[in-house]
mmCIF file as Biopython writes it, N, C-alpha, C and O atoms, coordinates in Angstrom:
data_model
#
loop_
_atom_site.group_PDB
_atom_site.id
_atom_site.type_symbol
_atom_site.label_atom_id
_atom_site.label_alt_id
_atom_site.label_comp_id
_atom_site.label_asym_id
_atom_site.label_entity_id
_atom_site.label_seq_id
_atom_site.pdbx_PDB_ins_code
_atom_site.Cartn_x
_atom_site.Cartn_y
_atom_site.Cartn_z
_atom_site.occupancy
_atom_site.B_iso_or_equiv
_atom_site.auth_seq_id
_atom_site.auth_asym_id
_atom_site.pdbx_PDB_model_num
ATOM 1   N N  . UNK A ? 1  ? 80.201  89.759 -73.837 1.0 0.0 1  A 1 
ATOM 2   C CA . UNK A ? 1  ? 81.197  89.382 -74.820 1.0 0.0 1  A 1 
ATOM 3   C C  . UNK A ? 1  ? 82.589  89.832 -74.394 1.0 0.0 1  A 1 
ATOM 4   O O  . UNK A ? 1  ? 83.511  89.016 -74.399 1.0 0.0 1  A 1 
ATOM 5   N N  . UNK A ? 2  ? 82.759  90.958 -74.068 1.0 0.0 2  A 1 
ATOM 6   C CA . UNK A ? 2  ? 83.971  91.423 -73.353 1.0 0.0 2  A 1 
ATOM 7   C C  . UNK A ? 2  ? 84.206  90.487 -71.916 1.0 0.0 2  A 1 
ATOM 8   O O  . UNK A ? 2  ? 85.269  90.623 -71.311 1.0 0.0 2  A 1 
ATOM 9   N N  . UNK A ? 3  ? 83.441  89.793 -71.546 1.0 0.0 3  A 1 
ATOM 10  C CA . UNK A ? 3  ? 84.352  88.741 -70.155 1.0 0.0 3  A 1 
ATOM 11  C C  . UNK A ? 3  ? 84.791  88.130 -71.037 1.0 0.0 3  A 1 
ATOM 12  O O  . UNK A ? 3  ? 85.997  88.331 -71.183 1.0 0.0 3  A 1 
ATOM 13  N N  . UNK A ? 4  ? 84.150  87.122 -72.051 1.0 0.0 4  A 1 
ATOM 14  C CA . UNK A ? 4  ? 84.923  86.085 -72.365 1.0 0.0 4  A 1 
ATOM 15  C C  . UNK A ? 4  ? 85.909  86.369 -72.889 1.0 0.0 4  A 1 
ATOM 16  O O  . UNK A ? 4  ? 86.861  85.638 -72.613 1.0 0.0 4  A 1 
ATOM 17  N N  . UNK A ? 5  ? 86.239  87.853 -74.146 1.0 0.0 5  A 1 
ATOM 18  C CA . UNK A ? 5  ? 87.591  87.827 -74.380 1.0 0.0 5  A 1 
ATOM 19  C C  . UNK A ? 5  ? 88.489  88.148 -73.574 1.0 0.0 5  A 1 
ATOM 20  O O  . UNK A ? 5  ? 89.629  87.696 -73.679 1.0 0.0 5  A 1 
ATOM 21  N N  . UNK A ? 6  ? 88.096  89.062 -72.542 1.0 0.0 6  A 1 
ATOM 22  C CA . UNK A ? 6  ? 89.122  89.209 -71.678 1.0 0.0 6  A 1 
ATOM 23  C C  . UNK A ? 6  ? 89.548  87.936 -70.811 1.0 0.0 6  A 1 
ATOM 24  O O  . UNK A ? 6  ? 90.766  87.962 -70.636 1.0 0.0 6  A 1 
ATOM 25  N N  . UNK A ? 7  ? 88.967  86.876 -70.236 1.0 0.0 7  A 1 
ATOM 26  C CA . UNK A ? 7  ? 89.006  85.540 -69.952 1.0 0.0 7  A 1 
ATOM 27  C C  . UNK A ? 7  ? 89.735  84.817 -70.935 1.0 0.0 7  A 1 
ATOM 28  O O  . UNK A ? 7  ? 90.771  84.336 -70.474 1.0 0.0 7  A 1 
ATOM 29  N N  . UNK A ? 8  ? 89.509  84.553 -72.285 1.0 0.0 8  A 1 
ATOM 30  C CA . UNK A ? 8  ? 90.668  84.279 -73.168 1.0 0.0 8  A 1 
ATOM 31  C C  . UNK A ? 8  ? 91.649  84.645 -73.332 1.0 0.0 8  A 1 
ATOM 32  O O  . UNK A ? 8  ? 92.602  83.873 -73.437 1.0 0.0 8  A 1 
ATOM 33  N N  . UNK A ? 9  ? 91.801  86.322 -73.436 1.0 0.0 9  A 1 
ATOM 34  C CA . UNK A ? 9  ? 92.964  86.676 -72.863 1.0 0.0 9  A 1 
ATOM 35  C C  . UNK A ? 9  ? 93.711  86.418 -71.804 1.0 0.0 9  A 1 
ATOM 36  O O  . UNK A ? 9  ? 94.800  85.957 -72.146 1.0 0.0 9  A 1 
ATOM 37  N N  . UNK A ? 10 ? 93.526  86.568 -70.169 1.0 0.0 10 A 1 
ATOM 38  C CA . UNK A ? 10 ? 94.222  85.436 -69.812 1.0 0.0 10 A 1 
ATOM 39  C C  . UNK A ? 10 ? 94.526  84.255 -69.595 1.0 0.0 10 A 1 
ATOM 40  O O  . UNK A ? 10 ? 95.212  83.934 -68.624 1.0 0.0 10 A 1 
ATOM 41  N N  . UNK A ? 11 ? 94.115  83.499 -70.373 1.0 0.0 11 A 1 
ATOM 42  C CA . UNK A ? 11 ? 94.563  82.207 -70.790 1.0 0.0 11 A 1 
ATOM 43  C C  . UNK A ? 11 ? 95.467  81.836 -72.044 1.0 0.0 11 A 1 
ATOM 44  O O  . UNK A ? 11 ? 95.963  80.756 -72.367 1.0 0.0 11 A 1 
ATOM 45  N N  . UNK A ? 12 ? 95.524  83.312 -72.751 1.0 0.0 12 A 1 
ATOM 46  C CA . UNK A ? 12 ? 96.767  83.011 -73.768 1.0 0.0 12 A 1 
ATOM 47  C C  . UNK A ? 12 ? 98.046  83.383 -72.866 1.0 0.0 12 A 1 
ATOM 48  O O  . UNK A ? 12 ? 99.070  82.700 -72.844 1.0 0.0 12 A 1 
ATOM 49  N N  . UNK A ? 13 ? 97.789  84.873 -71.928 1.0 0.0 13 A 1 
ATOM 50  C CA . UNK A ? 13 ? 99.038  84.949 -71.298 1.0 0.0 13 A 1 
ATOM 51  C C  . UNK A ? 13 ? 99.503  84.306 -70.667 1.0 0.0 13 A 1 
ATOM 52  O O  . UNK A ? 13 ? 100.718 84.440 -70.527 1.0 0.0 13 A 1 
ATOM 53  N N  . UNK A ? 14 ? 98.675  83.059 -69.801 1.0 0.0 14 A 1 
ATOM 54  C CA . UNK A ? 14 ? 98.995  81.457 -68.632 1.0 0.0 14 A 1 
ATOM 55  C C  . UNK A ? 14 ? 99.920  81.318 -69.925 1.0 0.0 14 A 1 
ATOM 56  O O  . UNK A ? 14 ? 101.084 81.714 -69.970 1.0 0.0 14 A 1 
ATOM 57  N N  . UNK A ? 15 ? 99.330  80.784 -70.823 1.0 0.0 15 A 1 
ATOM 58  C CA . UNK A ? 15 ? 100.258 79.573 -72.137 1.0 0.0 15 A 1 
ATOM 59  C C  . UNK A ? 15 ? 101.728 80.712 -72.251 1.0 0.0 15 A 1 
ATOM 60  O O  . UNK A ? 15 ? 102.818 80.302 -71.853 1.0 0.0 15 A 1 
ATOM 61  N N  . UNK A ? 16 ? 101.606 81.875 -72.724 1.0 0.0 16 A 1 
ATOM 62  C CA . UNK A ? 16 ? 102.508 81.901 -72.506 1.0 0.0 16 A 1 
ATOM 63  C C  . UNK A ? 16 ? 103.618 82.239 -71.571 1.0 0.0 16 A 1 
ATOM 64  O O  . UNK A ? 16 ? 104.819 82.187 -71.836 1.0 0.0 16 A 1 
ATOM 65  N N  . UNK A ? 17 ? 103.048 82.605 -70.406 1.0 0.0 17 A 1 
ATOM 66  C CA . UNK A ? 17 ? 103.893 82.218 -69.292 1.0 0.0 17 A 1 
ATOM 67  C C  . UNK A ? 17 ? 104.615 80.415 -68.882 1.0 0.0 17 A 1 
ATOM 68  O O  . UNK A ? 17 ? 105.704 80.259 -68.329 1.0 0.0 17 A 1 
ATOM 69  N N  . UNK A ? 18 ? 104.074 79.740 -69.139 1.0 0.0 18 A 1 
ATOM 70  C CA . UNK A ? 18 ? 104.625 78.171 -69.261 1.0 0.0 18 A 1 
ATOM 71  C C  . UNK A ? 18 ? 105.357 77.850 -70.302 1.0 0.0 18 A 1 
ATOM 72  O O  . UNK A ? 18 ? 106.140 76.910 -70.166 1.0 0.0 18 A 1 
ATOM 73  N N  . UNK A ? 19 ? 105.283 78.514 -71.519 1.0 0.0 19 A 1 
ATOM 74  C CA . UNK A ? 19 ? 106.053 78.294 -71.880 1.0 0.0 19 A 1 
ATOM 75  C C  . UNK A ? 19 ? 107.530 79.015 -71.977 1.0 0.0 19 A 1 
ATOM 76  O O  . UNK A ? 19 ? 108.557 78.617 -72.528 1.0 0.0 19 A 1 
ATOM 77  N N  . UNK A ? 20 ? 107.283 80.121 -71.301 1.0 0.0 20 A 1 
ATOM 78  C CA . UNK A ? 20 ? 108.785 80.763 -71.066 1.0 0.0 20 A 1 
ATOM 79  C C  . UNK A ? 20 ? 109.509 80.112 -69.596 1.0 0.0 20 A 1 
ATOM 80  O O  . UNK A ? 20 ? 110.700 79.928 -69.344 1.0 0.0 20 A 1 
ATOM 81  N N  . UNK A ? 21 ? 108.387 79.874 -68.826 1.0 0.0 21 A 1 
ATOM 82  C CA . UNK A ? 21 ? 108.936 78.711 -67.571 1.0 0.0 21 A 1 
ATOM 83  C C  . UNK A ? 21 ? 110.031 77.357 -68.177 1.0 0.0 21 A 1 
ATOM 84  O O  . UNK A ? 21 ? 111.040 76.796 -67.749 1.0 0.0 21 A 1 
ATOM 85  N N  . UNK A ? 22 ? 109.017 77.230 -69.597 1.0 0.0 22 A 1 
ATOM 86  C CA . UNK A ? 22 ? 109.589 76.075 -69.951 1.0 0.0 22 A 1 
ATOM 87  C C  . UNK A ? 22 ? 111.174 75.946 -70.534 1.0 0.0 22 A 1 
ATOM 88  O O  . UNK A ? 22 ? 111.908 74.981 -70.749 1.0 0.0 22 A 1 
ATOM 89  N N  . UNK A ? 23 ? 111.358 77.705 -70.710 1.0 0.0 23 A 1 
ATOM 90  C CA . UNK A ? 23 ? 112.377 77.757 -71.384 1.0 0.0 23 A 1 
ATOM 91  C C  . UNK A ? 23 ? 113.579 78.214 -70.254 1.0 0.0 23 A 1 
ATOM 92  O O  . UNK A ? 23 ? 114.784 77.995 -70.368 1.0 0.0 23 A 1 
ATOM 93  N N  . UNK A ? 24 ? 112.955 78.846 -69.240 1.0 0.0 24 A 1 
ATOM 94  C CA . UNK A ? 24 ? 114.217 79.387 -68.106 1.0 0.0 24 A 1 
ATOM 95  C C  . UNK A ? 24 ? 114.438 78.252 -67.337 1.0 0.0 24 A 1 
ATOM 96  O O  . UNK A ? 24 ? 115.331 78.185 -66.493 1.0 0.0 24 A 1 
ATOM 97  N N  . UNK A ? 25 ? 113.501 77.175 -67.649 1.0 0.0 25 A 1 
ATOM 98  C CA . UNK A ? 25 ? 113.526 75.685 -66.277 1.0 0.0 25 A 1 
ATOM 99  C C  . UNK A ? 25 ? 113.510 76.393 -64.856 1.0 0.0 25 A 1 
ATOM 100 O O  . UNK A ? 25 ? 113.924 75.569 -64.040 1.0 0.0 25 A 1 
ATOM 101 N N  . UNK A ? 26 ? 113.156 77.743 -64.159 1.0 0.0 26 A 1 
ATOM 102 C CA . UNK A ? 26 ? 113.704 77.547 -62.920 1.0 0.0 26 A 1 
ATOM 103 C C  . UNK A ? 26 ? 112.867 78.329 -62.442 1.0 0.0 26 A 1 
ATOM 104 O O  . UNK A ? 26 ? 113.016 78.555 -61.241 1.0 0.0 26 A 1 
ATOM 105 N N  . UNK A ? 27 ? 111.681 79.042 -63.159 1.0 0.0 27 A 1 
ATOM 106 C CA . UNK A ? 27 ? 110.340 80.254 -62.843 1.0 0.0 27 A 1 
ATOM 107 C C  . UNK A ? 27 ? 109.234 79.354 -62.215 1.0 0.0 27 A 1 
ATOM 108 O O  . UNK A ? 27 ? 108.334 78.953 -62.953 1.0 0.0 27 A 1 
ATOM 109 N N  . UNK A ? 28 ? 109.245 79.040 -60.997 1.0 0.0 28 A 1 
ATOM 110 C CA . UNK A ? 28 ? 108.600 78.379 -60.348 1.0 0.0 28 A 1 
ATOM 111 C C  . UNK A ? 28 ? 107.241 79.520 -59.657 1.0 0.0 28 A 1 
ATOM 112 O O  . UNK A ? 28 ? 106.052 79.357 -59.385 1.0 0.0 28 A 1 
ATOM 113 N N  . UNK A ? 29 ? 108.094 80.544 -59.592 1.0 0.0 29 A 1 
ATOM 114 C CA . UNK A ? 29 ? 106.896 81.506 -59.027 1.0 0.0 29 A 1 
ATOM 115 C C  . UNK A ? 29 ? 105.855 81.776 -60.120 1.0 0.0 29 A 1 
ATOM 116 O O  . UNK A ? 29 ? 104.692 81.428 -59.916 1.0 0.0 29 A 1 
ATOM 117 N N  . UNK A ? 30 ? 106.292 82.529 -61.568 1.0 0.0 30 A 1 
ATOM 118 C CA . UNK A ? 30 ? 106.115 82.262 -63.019 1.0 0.0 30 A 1 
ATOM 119 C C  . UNK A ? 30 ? 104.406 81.373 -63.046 1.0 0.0 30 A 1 
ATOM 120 O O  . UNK A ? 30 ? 103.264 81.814 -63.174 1.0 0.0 30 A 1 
ATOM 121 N N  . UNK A ? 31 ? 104.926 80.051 -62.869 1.0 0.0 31 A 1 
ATOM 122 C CA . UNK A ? 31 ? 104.314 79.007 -63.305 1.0 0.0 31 A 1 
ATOM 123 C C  . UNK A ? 31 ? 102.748 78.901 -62.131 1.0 0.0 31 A 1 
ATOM 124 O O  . UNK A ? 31 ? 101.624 78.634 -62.555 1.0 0.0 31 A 1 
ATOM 125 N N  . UNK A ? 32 ? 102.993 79.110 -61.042 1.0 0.0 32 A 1 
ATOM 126 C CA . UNK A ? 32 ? 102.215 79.332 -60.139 1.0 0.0 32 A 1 
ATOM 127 C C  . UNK A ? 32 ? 100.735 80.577 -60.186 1.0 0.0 32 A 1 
ATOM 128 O O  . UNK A ? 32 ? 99.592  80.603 -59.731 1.0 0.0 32 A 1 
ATOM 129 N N  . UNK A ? 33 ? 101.902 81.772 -61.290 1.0 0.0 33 A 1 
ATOM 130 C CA . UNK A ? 33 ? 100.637 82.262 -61.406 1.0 0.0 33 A 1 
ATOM 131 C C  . UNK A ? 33 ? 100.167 82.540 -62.588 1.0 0.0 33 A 1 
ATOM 132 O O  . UNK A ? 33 ? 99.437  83.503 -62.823 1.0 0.0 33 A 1 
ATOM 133 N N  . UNK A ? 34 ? 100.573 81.678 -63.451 1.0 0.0 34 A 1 
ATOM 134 C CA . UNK A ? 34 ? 100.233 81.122 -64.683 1.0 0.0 34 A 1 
ATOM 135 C C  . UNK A ? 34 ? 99.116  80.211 -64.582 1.0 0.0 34 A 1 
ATOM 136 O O  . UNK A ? 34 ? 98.137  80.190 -65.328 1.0 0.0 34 A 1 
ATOM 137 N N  . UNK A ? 35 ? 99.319  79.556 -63.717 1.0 0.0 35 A 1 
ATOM 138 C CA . UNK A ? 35 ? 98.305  78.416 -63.247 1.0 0.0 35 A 1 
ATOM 139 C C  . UNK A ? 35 ? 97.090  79.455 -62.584 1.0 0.0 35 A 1 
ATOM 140 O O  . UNK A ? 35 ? 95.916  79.194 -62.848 1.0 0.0 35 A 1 
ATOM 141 N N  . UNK A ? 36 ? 97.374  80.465 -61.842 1.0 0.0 36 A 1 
ATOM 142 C CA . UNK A ? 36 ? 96.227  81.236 -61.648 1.0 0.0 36 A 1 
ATOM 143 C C  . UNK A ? 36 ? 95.600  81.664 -62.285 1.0 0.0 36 A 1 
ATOM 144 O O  . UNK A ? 36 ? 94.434  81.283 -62.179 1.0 0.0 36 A 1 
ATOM 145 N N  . UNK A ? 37 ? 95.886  82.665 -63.308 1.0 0.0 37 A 1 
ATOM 146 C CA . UNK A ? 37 ? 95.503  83.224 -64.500 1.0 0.0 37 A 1 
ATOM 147 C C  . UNK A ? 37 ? 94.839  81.918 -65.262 1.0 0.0 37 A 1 
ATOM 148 O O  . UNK A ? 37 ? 93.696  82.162 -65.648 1.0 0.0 37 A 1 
ATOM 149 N N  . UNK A ? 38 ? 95.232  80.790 -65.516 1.0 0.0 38 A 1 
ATOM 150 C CA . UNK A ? 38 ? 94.260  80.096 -66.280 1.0 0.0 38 A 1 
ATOM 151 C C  . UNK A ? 38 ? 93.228  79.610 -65.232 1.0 0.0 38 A 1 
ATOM 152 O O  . UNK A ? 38 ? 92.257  79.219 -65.879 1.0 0.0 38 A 1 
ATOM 153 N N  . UNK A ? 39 ? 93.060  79.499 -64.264 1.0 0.0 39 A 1 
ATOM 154 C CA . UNK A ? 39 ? 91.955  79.466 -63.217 1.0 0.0 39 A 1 
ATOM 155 C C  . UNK A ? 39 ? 90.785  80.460 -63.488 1.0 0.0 39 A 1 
ATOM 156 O O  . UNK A ? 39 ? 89.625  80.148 -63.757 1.0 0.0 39 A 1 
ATOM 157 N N  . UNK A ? 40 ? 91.215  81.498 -63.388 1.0 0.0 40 A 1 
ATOM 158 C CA . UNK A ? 40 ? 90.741  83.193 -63.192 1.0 0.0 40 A 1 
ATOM 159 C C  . UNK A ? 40 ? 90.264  83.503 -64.746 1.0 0.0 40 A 1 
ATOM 160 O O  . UNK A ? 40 ? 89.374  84.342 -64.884 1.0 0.0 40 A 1 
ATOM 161 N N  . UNK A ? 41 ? 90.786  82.897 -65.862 1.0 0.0 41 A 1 
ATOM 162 C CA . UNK A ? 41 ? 90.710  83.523 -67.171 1.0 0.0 41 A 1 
ATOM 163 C C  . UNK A ? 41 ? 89.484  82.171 -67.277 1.0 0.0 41 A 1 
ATOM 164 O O  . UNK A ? 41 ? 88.584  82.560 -68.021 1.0 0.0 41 A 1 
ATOM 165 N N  . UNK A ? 42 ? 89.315  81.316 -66.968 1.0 0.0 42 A 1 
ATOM 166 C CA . UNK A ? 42 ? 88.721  80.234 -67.502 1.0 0.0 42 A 1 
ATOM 167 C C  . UNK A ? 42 ? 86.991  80.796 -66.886 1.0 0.0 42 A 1 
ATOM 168 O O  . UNK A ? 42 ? 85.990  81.057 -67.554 1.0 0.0 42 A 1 
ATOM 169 N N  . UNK A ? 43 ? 87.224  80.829 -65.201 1.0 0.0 43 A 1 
ATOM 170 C CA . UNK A ? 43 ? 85.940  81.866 -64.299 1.0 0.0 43 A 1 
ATOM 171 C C  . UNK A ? 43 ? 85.488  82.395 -65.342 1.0 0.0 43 A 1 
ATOM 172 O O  . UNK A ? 43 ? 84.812  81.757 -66.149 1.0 0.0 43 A 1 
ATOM 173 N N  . UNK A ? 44 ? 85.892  84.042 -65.529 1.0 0.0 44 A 1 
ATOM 174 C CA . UNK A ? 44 ? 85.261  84.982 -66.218 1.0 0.0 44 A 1 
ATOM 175 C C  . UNK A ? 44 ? 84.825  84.182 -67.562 1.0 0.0 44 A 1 
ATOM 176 O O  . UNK A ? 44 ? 83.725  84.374 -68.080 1.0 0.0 44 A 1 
ATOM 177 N N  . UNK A ? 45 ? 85.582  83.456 -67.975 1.0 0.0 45 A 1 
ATOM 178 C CA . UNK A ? 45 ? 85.387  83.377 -69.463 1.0 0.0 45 A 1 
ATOM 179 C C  . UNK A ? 45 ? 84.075  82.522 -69.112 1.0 0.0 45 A 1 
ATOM 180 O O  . UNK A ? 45 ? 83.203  83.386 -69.208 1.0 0.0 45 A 1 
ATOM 181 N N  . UNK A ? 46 ? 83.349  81.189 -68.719 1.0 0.0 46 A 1 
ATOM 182 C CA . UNK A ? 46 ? 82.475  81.053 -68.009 1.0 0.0 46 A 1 
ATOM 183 C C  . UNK A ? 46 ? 81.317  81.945 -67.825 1.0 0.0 46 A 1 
ATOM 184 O O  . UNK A ? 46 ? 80.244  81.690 -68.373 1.0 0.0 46 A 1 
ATOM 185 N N  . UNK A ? 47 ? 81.540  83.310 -66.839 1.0 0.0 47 A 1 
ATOM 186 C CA . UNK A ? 47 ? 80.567  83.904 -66.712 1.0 0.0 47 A 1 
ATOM 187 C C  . UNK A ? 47 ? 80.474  84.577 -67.637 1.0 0.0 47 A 1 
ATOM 188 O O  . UNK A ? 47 ? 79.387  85.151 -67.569 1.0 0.0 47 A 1 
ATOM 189 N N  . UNK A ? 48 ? 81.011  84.858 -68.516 1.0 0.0 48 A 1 
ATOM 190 C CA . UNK A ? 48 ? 80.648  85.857 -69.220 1.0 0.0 48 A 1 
ATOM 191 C C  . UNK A ? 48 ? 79.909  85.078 -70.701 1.0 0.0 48 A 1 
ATOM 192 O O  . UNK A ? 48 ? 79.334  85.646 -71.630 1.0 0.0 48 A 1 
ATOM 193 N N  . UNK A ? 49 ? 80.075  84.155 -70.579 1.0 0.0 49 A 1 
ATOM 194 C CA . UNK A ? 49 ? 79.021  83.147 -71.605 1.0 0.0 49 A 1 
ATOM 195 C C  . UNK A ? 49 ? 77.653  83.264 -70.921 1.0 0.0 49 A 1 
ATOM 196 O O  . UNK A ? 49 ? 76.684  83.831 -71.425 1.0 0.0 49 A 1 
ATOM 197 N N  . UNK A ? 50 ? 77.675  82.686 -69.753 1.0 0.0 50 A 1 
ATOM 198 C CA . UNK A ? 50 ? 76.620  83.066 -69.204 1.0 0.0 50 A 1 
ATOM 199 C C  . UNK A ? 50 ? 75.434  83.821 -69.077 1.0 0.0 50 A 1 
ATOM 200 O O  . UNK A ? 50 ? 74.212  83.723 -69.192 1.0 0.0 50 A 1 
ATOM 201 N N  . UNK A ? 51 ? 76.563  84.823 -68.716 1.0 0.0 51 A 1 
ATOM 202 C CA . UNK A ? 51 ? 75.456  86.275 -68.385 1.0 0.0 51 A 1 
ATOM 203 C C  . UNK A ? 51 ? 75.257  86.490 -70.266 1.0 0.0 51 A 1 
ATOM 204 O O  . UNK A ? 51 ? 74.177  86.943 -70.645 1.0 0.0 51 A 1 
ATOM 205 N N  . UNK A ? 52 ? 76.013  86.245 -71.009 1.0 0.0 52 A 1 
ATOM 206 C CA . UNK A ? 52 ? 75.410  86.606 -72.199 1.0 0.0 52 A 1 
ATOM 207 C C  . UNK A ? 52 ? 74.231  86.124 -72.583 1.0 0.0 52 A 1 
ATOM 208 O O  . UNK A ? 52 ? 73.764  86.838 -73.470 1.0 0.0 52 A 1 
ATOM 209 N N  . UNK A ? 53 ? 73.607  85.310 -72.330 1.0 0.0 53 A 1 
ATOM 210 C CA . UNK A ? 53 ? 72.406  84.412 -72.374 1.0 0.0 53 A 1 
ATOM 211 C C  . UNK A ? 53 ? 71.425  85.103 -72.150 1.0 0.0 53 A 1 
ATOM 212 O O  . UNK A ? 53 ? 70.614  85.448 -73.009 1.0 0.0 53 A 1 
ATOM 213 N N  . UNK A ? 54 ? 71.371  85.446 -70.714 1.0 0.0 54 A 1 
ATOM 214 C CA . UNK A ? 54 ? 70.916  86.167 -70.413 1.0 0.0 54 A 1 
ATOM 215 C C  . UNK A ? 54 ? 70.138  87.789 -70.530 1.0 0.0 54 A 1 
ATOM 216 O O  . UNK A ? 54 ? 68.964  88.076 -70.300 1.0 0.0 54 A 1 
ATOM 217 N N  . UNK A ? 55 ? 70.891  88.383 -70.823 1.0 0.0 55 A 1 
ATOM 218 C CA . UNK A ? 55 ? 70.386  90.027 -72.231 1.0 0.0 55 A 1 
ATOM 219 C C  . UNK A ? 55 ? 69.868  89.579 -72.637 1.0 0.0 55 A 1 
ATOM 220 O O  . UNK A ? 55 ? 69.261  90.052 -73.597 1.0 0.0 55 A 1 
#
């Protein structure tokens, strides 16, 4: 249960990293690892459904 919130958790911080990109127009680095973090937050969040099954 703790992957997935922590996996949700970063996927609220991606959102809000894009949207402060959205507001400086020019955080290109920002946005890049915003886009990671929702990669990485989406993974865990994934496994950690998973493995919950599992127990």
């Amino acid at each position: 249960m703790k992957n997935i919130m922590f996996g949700n958790s970063l996927m609220l911080l991606a959102i809000f990293l894009f949207m402060w990109c959205g507001f400086m127009k020019s955080m290109y680095v920002l946005m890049w690892i915003a886009i990671a973090l929702i990669l990485i937050g989406f993974i865990i969040a994934v496994v950690g459904y998973i493995s919950k099954d599992k127990k």
